[in-house]
C-alpha positions in Angstrom: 1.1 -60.0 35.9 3.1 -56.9 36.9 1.6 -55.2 39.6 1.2 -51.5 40.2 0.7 -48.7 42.9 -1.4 -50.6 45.1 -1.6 -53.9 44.0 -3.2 -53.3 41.1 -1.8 -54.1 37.4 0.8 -51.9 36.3 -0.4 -49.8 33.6 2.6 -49.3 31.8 2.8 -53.1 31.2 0.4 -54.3 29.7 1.7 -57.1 28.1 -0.1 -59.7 29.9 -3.7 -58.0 29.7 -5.9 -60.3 27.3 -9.2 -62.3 27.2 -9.5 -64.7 24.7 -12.7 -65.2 22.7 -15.6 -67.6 22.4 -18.4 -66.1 21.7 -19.4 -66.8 18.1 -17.7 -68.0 14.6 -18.5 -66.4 10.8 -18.5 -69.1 8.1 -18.9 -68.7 4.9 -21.7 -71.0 4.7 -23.6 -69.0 7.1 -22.7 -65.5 6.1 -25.5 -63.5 3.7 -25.3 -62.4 0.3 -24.5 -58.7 0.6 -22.4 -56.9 2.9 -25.9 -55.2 3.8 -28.1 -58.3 4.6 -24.8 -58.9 6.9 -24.8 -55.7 8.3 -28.5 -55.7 9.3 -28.1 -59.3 11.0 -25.3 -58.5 12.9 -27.2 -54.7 13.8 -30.3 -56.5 14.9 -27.9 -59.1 17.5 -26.4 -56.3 18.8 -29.6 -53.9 19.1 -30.9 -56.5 21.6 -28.1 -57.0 23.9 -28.0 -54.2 26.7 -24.9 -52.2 26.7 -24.2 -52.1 23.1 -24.4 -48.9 21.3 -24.7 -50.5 17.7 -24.9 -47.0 16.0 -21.4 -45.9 17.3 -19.0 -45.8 14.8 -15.0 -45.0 14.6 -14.6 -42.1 11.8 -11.6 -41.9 10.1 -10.3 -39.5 7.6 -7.2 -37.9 6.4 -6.5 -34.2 5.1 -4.9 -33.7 1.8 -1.2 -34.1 3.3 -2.6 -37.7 4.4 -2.4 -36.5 8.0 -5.1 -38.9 9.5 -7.6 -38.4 12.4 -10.1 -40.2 14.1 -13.3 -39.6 16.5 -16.4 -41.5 17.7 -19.5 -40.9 16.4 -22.8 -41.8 15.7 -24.3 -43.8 12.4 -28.1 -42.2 11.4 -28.9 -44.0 8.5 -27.7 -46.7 6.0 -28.7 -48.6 3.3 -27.2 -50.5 0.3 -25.6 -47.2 -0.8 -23.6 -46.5 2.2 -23.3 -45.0 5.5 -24.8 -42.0 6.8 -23.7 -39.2 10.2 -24.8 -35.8 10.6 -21.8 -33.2 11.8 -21.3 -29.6 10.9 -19.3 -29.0 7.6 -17.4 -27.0 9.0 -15.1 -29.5 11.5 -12.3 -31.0 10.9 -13.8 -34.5 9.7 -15.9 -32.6 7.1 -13.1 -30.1 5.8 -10.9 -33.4 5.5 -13.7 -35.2 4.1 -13.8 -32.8 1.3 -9.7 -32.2 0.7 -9.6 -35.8 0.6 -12.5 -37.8 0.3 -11.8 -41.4 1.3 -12.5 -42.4 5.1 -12.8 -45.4 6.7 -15.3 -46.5 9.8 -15.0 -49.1 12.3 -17.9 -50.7 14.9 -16.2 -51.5 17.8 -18.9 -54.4 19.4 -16.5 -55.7 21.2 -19.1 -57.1 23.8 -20.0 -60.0 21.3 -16.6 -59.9 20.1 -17.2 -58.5 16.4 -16.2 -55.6 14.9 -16.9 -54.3 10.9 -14.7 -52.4 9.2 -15.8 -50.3 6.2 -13.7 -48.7 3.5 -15.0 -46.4 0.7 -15.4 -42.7 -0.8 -17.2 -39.7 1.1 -20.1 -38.0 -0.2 -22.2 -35.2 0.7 -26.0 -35.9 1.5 -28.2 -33.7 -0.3 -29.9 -30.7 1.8 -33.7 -32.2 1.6 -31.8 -35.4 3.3 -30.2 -33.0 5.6 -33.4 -31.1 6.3 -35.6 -34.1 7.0 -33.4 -35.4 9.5 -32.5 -32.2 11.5 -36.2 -32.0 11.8 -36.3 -35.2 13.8 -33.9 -34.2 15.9 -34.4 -33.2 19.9 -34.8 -29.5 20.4 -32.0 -29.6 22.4 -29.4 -30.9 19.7 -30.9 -28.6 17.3 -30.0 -25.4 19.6 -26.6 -27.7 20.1 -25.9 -27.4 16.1 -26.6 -23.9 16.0 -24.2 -23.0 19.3 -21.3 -24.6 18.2 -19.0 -24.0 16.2 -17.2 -27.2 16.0 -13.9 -27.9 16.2 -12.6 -24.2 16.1 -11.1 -22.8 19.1 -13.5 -20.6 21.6 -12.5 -18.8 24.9 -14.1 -21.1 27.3 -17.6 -23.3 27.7 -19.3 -19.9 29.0 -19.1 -19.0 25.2 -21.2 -21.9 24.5 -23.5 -21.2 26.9 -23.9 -18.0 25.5 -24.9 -18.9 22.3 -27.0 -21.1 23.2 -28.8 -18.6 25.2 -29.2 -16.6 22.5 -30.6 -19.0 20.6 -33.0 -20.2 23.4 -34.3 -16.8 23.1 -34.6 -16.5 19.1 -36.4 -19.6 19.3 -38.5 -20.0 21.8 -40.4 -23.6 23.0 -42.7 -24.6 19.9 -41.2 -22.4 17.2 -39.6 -24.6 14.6 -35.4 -24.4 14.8 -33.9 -24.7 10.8 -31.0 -26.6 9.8 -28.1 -24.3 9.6 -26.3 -24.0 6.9 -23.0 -25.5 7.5 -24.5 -28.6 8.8 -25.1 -31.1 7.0 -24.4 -35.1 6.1 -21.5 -37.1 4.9 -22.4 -40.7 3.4 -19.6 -43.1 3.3 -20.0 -45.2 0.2 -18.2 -48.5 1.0 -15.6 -50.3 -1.7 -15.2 -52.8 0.8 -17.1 -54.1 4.4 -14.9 -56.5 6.6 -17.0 -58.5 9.1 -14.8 -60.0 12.0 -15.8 -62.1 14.4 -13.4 -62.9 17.2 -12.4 -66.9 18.0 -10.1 -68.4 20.0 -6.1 -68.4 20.3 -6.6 -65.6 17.9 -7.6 -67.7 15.2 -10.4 -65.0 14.3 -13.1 -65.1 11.2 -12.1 -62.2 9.3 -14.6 -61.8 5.8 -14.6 -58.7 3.8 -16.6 -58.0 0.6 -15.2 -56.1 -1.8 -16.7 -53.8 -4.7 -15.2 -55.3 -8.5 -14.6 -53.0 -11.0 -17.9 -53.8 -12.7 -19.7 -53.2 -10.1 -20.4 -56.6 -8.7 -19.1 -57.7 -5.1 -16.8 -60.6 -3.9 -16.0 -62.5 -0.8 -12.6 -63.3 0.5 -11.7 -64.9 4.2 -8.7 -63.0 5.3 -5.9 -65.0 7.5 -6.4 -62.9 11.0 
């Protein structure tokens, strides 16, 4: 192991950094029926396990030149149609979400050494969706909504203070705070949910269902 500015590993060479894994194994005997059923087992062992944020998902999307980008953010609802965040419509992951709209997630749960990877088309949830949820939302991330306007350039965070200010004093404690209008929700509807579960040597489980063209799903194991 190369070692660094005080004895510490170099960080340039990381070629040598590694843990291998033991935690678990994913076989098809075991795995459940629909990608969903699989989801909500491997949600619920994760939900329990301090730590892990189960809801925090890799968002990946490309603009119409297939110029890709990539954030963190946070899952708010699912189901057997798909995949549900909240973001304003206006930022980059929702204009490219519209030019071009295929996007991919990822679950990083890399404590229990499992990922799932989700491929599909992007749709817009509809505005009573969209309403129902805002409403459930802390006063404080309502005001945030409102002050920012996300992923545009502004002068400096004092700007954002500002607006959120003013909106502190347009809507005082109590009053109800409405959804603006360029927020809203993109559901990712999955053609195909990859469940990996790490093993050791790098020998890993790796099964991903995938939508047919009638509608049906399949199973494959994929060589890691």
């Amino acid at each position: 192991m190369a070692a660094g500015p005080g004895g510490g590993h170099d960080p340039h060479d990381l070629r040598d950094l590694r843990g291998d894994y033991g935690h678990g194994e994913l076989l098809e005997r075991d795995v459940a029926p629909t990608w969903h059923e699989q989801f909500e087992r491997w949600v619920a062992d994760a939900l329990v396990l301090p730590g892990v944020e189960p809801n925090a998902m890799v968002f990946a999307t490309a603009d119409a030149a297939a110029r890709p980008s990539v954030r963190t953010v946070l899952l708010k609802e699912w189901d057997e149609r798909g995949f549900v965040l909240y973001t304003n419509l206006g930022s980059r992951k929702a204009r490219e979400a519209t030019e071009n709209p295929r996007a991919s997630l990822l679950f990083p749960w890399l404590r229990i050494e499992r990922q799932v990877i989700v491929e599909g088309a992007v749709e817009r949830v509809d505005d009573a969706q969209a309403d129902a949820y805002f409403a459930t939302r802390p006063r404080g991330s309502q005001l945030g909504a409102h002050a920012s306007p996300q992923s545009r350039r502004i002068a400096g965070r004092a700007e954002l203070e500002e607006r959120r200010r003013e909106l502190e004093a347009r809507y005082p404690a109590g009053t109800r705070i409405p959804r603006p209008p360029e927020w809203g929700g993109l559901r990712v509807v999955p053609d195909a949910v990859e469940f990996w579960q790490g093993r050791p040597d790098r020998l890993h489980d790796r099964l991903r269902f995938e939508r047919e063209p009638g509608g049906g799903w399949s199973l494959h194991r994929l060589a890691p």
